[in-house]
C-alpha positions in Angstrom: -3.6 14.2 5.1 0.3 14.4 4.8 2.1 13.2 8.1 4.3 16.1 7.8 4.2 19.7 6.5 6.3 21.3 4.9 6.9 25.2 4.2 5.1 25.1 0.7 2.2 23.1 2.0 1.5 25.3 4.7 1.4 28.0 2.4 -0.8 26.3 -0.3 -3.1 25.5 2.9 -3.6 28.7 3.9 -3.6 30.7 0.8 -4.1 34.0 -0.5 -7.0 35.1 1.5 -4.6 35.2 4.7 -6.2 35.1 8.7 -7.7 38.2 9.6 -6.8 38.4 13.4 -9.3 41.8 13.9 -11.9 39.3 13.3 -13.9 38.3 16.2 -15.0 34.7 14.8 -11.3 34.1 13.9 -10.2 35.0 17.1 -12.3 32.7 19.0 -12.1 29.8 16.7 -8.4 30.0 17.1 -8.7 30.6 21.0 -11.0 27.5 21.2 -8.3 25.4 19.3 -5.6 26.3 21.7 -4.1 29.2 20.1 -2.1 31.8 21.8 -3.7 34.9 19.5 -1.0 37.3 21.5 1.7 34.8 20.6 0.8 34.2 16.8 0.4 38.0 16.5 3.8 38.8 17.7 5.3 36.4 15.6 4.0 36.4 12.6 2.2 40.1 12.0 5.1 41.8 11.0 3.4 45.2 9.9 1.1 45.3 12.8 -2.5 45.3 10.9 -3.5 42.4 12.7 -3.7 40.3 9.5 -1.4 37.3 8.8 -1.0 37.1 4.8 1.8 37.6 2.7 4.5 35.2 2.0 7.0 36.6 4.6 3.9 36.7 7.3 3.0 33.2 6.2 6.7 31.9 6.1 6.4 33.8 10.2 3.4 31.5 11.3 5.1 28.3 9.7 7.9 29.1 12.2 5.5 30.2 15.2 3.5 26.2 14.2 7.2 24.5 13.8 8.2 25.7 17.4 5.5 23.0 18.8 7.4 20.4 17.0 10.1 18.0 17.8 11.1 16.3 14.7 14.3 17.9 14.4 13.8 20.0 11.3 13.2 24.0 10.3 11.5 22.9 6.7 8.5 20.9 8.2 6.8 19.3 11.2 4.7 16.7 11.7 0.7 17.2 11.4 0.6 15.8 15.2 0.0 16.9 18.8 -0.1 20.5 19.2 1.8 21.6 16.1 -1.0 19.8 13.8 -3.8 21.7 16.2 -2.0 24.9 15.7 -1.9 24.4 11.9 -5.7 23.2 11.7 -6.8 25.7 13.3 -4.9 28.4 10.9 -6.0 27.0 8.2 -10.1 27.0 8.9 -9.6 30.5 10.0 -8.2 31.1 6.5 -10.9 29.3 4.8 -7.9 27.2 3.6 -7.8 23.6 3.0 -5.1 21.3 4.1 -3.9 19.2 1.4 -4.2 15.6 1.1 -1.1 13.3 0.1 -1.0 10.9 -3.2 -3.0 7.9 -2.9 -1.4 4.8 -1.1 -0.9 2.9 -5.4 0.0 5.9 -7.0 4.1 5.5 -7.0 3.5 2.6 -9.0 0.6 3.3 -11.0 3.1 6.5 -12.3 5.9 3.8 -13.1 3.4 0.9 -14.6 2.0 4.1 -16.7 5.1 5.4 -18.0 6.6 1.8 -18.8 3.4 0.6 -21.0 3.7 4.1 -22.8 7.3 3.9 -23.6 7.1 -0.3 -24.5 3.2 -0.3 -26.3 2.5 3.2 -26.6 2.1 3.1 -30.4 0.2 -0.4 -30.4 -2.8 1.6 -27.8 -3.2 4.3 -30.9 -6.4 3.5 -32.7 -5.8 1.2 -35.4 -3.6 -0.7 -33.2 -3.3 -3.9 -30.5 -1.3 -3.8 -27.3 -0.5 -6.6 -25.5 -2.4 -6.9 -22.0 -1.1 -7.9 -18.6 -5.3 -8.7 -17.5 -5.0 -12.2 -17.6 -8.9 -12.7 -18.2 -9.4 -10.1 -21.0 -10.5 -11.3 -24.0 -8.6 -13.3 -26.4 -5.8 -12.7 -24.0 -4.0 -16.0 -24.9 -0.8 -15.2 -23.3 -0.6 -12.2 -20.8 2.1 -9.9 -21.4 2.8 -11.1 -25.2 -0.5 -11.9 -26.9 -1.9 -8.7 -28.7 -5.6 -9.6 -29.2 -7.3 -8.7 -32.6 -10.7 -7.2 -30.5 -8.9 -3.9 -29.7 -7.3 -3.3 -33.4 -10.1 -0.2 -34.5 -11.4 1.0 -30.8 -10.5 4.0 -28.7 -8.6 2.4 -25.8 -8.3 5.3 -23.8 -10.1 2.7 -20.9 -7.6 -0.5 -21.7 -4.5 1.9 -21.5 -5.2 3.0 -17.8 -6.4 -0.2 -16.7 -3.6 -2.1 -18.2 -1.8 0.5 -16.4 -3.5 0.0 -13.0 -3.1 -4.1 -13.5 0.4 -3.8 -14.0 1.0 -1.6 -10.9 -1.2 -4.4 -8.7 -4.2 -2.3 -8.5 -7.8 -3.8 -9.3 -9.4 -1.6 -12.2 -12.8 -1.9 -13.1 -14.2 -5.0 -15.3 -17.0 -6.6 -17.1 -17.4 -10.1 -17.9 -18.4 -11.1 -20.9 -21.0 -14.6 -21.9 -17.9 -16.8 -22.1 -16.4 -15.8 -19.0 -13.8 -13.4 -19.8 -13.3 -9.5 -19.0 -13.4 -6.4 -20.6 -12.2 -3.4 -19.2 -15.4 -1.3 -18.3 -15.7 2.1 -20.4 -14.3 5.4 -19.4 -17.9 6.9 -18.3 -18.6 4.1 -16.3 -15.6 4.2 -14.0 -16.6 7.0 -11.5 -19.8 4.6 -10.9 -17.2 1.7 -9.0 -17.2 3.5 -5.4 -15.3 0.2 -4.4 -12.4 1.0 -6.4 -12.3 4.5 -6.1 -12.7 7.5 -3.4 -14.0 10.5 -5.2 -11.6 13.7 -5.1 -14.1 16.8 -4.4 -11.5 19.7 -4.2 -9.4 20.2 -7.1 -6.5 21.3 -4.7 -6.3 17.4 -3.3 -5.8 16.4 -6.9 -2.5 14.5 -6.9 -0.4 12.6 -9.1 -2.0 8.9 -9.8 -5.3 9.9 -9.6 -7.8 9.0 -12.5 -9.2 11.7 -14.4 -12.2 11.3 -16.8 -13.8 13.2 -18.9 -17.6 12.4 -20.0 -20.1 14.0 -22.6 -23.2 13.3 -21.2 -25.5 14.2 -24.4 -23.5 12.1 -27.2 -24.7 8.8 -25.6 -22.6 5.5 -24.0 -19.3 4.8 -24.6 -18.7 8.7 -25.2 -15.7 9.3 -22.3 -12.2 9.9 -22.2 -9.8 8.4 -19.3 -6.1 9.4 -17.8 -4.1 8.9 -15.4 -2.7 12.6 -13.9 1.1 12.8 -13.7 1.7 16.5 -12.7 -0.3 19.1 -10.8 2.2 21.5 -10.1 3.8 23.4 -11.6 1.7 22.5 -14.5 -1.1 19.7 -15.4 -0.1 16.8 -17.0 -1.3 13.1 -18.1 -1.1 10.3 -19.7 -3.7 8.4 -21.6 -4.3 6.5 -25.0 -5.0 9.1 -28.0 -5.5 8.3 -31.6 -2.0 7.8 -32.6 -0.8 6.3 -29.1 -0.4 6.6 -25.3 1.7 9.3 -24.1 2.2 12.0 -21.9 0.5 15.5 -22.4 0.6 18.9 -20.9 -2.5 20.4 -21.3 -5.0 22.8 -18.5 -6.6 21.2 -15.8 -9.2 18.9 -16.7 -11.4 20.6 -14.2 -10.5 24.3 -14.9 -13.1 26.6 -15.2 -15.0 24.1 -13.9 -18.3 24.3 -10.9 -18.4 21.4 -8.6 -21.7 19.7 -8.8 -22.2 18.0 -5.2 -25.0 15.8 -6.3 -23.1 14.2 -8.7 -19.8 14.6 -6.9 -18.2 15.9 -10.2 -17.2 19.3 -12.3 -19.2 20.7 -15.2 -16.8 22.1 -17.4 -17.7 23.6 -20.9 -20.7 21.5 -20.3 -18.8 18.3 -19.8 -19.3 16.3 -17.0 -15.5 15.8 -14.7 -14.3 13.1 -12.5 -11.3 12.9 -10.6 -11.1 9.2 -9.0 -8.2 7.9 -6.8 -7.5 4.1 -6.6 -7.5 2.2 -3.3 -8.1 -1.6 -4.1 -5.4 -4.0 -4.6 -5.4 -6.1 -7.6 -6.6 -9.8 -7.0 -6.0 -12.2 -10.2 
């Protein structure tokens, strides 16, 4: 979770549904976190209905949670000592969800992303060969310059986002081959590598660098799409390999309209199966 908080993110965390302070479970969860009820009351139920919701209510109890902490500002505090009890407890009485921060790769996975788009992005279009910075991959000659002939005529919706995730220093997933070279592994197979991924459940925690992919479970293997998310807010964006290249794209939220299948840790949207996968290893070639 974020070390800090910030006045947005403690809005987004408690959303709409507000704490209902007439509640008698609320009460006492907040009580048994350590929370002055009579205190958060005064401060932040400005119309007196014993509800906190509302922006300018909301905006109150940031200030009531900020006056625990000590790190010298009025736009956040840290997510530590009392100040992060305080704001924990808030938001499971809201039935809220504190947000999670980008992954630990994800600076760089944006920056390796964009620069292979802007340098190669017409060479990942279908008919098309980039060069590769995988040193292993398949008539890979010469990282970086070679464009092997193997990719000219496939989808490389998969090569494009590992090729991104090499470049940045992050391991993506692979096969090798019977002479002793790599492949990237296909789109649909990615959400299977639970060494190379942790699995984003809540569409909320969705941040930029995460992997998105998008599989069709009844048109057989090799029948996936991949991309890397760039924007969640204010709008969804990403940027993956497409017929004519790799580029950026603003389009809805891959899992919009989507119900969370926690057997399969993934979103069925439109009857599509949804993954949302955020790196963590650290490239090793």
């Amino acid at each position: 979770m974020p070390p800090s908080i910030d006045r947005n993110t403690f809005a987004r965390s408690i959303g709409s549904n507000g704490i209902n302070l007439n509640d008698a479970g609320v009460k006492q969860k907040l009580e048994a976190a350590g929370v002055d009820i009579a205190a958060l009351k005064a401060k932040g139920d400005i119309d007196n209905d014993g509800w906190i919701k509302g922006s300018a209510e909301i905006a109150k109890a940031f200030e009531h949670t900020d006056g625990f902490d000590r790190n010298g500002s009025s736009h956040s505090f840290n997510n530590a000592g009392k100040a992060g009890q305080v704001f924990a407890a808030l938001v499971s009485a809201s039935g809220g969800v504190i947000p999670q921060g980008e992954g630990k790769f994800a600076g760089k996975i944006l920056e390796a992303a964009a620069d292979r788009a802007s340098k190669q992005g017409v060479n990942y279009g279908y008919d098309n060969a980039p060069t590769s910075p995988l040193k292993n991959l398949s008539g890979n000659r010469n990282p970086g310059v070679s464009q092997p002939s193997w990719l000219k005529n496939n989808w490389k919706c998969n090569q494009f986002v590992g090729d991104s995730l090499t470049q940045a220093g992050v391991k993506a997933p692979t096969w090798q081959m019977t002479d002793g070279s790599v492949h990237y592994a296909s789109a649909e197979k990615w959400p299977s590598f639970t060494n190379l991924f942790d699995r984003i459940t809540d569409p909320k925690q969705m941040r930029p660098g995460d992997i998105v992919v998008r599989d069709y479970p009844g048109s057989g293997d090799a029948t996936a799409h991949i991309e890397i998310v760039t924007s969640v807010d204010p709008e969804f964006k990403s940027i993956g390999a497409h017929r004519d290249a790799a580029y950026e794209a603003q389009t809805p939220s891959w899992v919009e309209g989507g119900t969370y299948n926690p057997a399969k840790r993934n979103f069925s949207v439109g009857g599509n199966e949804v993954y949302i996968l955020r790196p963590k290893a650290a490239l090793q070639q």
